[in-house]
C-alpha positions as CSV (number, residue, x, y, z in Angstrom):
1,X,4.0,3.6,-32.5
2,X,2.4,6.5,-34.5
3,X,5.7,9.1,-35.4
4,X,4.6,13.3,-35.5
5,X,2.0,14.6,-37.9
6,X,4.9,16.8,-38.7
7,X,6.3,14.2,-40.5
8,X,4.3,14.5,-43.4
9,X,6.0,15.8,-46.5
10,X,3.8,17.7,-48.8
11,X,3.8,14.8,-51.5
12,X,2.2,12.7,-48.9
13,X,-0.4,15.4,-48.4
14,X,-0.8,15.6,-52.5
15,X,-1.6,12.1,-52.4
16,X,-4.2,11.9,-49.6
17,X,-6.0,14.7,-51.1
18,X,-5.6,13.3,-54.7
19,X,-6.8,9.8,-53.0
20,X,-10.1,11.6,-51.6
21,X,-11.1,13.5,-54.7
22,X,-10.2,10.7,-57.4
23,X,-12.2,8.2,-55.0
24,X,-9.2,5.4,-55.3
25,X,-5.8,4.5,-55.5
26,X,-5.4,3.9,-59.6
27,X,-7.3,7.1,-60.0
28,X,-4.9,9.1,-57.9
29,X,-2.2,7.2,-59.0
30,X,-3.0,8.5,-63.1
31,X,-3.9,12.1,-61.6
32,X,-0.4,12.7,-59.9
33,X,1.5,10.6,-62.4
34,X,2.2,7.8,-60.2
35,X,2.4,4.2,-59.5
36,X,-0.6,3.0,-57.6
37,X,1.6,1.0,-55.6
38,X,3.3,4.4,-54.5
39,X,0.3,6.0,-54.4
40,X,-0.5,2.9,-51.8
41,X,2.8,3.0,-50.3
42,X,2.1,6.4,-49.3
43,X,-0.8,6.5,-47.8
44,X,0.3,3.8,-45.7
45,X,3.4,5.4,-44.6
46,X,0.7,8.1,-43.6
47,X,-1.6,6.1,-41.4
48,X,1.3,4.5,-39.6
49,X,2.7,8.9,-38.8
50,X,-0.8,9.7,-37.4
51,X,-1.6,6.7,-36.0
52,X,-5.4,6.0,-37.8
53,X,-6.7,4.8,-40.4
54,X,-7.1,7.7,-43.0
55,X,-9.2,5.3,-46.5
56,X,-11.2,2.6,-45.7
57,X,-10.3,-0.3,-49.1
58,X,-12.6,-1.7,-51.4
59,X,-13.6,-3.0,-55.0
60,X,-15.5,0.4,-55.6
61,X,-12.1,2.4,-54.4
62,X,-11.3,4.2,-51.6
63,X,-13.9,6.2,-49.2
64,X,-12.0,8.5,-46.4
65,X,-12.6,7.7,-42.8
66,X,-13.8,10.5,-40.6
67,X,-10.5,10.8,-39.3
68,X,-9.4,11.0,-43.6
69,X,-12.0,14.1,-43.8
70,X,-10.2,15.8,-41.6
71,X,-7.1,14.9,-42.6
72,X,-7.8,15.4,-46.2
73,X,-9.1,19.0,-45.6
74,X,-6.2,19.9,-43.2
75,X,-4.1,18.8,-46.0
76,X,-5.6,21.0,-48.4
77,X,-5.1,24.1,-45.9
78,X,-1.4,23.2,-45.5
79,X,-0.9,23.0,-49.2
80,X,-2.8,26.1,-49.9
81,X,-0.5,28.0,-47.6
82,X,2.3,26.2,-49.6
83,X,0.9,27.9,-52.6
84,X,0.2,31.5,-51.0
85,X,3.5,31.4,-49.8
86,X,5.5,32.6,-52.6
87,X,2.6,35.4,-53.0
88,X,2.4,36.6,-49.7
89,X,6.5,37.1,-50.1
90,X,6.6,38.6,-53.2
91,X,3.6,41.0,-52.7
92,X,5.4,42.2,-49.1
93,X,8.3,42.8,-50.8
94,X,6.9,45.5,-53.4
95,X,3.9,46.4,-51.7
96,X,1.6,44.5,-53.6
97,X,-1.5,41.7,-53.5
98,X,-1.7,38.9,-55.8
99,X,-2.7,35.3,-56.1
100,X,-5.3,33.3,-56.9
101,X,-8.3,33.9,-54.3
102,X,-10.4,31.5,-53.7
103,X,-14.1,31.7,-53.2
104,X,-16.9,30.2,-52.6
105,X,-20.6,32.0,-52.3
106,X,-24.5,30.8,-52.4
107,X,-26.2,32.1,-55.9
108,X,-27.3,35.5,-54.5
109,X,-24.4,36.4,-52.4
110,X,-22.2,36.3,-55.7
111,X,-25.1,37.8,-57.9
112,X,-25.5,40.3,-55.8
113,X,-22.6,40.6,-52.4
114,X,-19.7,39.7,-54.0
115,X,-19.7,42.0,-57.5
116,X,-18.8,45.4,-56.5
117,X,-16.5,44.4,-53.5
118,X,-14.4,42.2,-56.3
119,X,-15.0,45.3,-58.8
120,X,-13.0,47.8,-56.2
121,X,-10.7,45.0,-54.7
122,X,-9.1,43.8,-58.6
123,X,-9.1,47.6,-59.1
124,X,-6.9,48.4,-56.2
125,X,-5.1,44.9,-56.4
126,X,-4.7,43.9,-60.2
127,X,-2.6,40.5,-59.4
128,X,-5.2,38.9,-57.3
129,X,-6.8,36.5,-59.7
130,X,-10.6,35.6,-58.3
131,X,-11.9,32.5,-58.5
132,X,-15.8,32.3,-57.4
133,X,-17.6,28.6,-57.2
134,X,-21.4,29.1,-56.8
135,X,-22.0,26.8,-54.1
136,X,-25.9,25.9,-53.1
137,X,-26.4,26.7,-49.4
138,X,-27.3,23.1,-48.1
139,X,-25.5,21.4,-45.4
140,X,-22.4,22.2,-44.7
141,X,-22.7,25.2,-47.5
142,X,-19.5,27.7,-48.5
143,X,-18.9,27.3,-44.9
144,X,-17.9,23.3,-45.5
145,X,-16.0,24.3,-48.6
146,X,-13.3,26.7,-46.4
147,X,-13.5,24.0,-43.7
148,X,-12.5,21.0,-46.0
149,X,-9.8,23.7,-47.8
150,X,-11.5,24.3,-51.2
151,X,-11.9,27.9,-50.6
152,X,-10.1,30.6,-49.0
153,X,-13.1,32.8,-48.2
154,X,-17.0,31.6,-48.4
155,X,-19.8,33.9,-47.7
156,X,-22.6,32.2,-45.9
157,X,-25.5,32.3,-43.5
158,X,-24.6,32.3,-40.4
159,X,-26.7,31.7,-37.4
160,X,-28.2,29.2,-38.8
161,X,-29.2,25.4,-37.6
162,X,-26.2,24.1,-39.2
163,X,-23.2,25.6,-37.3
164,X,-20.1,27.0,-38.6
165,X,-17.0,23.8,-38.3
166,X,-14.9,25.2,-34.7
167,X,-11.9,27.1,-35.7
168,X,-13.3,29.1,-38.2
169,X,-13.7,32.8,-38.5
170,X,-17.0,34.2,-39.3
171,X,-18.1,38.2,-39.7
172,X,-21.3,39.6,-40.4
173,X,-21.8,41.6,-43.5
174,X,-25.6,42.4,-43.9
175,X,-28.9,41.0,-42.1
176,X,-31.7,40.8,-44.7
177,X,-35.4,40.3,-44.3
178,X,-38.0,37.9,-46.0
179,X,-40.7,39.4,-47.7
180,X,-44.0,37.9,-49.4
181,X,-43.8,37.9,-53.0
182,X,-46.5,37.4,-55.0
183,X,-48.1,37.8,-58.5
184,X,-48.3,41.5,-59.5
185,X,-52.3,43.0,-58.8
186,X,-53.1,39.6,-57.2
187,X,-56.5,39.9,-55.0
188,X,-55.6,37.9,-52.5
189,X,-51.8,36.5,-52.3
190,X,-52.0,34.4,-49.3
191,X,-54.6,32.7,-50.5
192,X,-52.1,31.2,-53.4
193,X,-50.0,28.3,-53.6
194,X,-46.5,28.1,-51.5
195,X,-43.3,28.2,-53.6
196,X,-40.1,27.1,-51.9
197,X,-36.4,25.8,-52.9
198,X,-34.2,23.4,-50.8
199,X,-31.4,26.3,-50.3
200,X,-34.5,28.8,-48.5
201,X,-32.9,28.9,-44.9
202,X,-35.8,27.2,-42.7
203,X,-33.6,27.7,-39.5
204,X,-34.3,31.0,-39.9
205,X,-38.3,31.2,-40.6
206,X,-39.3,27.9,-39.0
207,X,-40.5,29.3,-35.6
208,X,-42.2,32.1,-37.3
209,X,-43.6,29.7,-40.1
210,X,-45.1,27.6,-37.4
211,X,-47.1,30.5,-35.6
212,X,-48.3,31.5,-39.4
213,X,-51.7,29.8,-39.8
214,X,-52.3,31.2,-43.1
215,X,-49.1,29.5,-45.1
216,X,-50.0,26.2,-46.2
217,X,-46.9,23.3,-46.6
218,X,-45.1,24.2,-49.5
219,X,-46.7,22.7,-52.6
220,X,-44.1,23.4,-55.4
221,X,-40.7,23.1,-55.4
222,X,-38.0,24.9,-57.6
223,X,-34.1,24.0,-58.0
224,X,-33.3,27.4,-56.6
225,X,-35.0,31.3,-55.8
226,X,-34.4,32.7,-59.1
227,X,-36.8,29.3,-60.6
228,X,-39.5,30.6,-57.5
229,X,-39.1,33.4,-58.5
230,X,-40.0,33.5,-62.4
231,X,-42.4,30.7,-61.5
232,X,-44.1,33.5,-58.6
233,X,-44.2,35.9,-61.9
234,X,-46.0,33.6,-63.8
235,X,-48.8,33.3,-61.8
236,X,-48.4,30.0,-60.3
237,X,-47.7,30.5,-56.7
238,X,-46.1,33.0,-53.7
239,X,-43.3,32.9,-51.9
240,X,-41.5,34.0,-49.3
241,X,-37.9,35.1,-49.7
242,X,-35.3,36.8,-48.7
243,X,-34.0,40.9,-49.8
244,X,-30.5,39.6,-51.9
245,X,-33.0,37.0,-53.8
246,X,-35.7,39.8,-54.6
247,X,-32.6,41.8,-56.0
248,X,-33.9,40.0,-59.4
249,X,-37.6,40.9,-59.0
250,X,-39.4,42.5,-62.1
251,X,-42.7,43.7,-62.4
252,X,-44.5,41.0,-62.7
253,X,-44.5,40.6,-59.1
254,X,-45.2,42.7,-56.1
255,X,-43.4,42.4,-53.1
256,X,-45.0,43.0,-49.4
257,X,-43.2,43.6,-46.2
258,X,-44.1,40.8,-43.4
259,X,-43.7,43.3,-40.6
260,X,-41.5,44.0,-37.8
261,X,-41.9,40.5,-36.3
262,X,-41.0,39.0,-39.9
263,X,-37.7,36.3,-39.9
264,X,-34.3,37.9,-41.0
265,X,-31.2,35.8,-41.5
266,X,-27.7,36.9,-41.2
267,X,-25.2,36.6,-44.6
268,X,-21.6,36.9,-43.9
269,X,-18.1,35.6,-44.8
270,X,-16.0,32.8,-43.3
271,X,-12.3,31.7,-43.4
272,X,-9.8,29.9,-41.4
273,X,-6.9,31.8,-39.5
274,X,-4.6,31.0,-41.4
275,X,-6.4,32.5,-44.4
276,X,-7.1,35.4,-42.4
277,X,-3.6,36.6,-42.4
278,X,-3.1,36.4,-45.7
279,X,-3.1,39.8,-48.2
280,X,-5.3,38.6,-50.6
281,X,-8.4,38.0,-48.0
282,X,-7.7,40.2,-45.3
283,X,-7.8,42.7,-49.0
284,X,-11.5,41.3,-50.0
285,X,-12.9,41.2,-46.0
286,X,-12.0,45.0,-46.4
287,X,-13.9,45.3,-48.9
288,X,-17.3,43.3,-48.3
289,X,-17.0,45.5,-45.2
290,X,-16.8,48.8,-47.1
291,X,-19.9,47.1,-49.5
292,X,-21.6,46.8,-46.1
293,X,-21.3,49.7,-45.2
């Protein structure tokens, strides 16, 4: 008979989340300076508290179940509020935010979003430590690194095809159009070559794409806007992007508006409730919202 999730000590949660990111038993074992058959041990005594299986066993190591995904990133969250803890004390008690804050952005959100409102925040809160992790904006995105725990605060698109994980908190902080970049002084731009990257939000420009007859299927890829980009100055293509990616235009392209019925997307930050009530991020959401503003 399964016993209570609340069972679980947070040496058991070390080790399932140490299990997950080592990919195996030995691995975790070395990591956390521990036997692997306590490191096995463990994560038995686990499975048999929450009733499922949390690792599924093999010769290459151990992969987590779906129902280890979740545990694994609900067991980061409860250790991160382990860790915030002692800040959020200490800071109450003279008035102060510290920490270590967590982060995760796309490339142009923490080129372009996240600067200034981290500028004002570390200026009004010296103890809070930030620590930003450029994440690229594919499938589950910054979005997937609060859910699974790895960050305290992500700023995403939202509104997308791929929804935000239930329970989360979202907020808007800016809604930005795509323009049509092209080669400065070109004579006819959408006559050129497409330029695209993987991270370029489709969800948002597919419908207007389609009704479009004049952009042809995409015949260059790049690793991410700021390649398209150079590569657009160069001569070898246009594009059409988004206004925190043209931040980093130069002269060697021109920009044109696609008009009112042009595609915008929707950039904002999410977190989990518990994060939410913490000093530290309820601190930075202030100011991304000021930055908005």
């Amino acid at each position: 008979m399964a016993g209570s999730t609340a069972d679980l000590l947070p040496q058991e949660l070390r080790i399932l989340v140490a299990v997950c990111d080592r990919g195996g038993f030995s691995a975790a074992a070395a990591a956390l300076g521990l036997t692997q058959s306590a490191v096995s041990h463990s994560v038995r005594g686990s499975e048999a508290k929450v009733g499922g299986v949390l690792f599924e066993r093999g010769r290459a190591g151990a992969t987590p179940t779906p129902a280890g995904e979740r545990a694994v990133a609900l067991a980061r969250r409860i250790l991160r509020m382990y860790e915030v803890l002692g800040a959020e004390v200490r800071g109450a008690g003279r008035g102060a935010v510290e920490g270590v804050l967590r982060i995760a952005a796309f490339r142009s959100a923490a080129l372009h979003l996240l600067p200034p409102a981290l500028e004002r925040l570390t200026a009004r809160h010296p103890g809070i430590r930030p620590e930003v992790r450029v994440v690229r904006e594919i499938g589950a995105g910054a979005a997937g690194e609060v859910a699974a725990g790895r960050a305290d605060l992500g700023i995403a698109t939202l509104g997308g095809s791929q929804e935000v994980a239930p329970g989360l908190l979202t907020g808007l902080l800016a809604q930005e159009a795509y323009r049509l970049v092209h080669p400065a002084g070109h004579p006819d731009p959408k006559g050129l070559p497409l330029m695209d990257w993987d991270e370029n939000c489709g969800s948002y420009t597919r419908s207007w794409w389609r009704a479009q007859d004049w952009i042809p299927r995409a015949t260059v890829k790049a690793e991410d806007d700021a390649m398209v980009l150079t590569m657009v100055g160069r001569g070898l293509g246009m594009a059409i992007m988004p206004e925190l990616s043209l931040r980093e235009a130069t002269e060697a392209v021109d920009i044109t508006d696609l008009g009112p019925g042009g595609p915008v997307r929707q950039v904002g930050y999410v977190t989990t409730a518990e994060s939410a009530s913490t000093l530290a991020v309820r601190a930075l959401i202030r100011e991304l919202r000021s930055e908005k503003g």
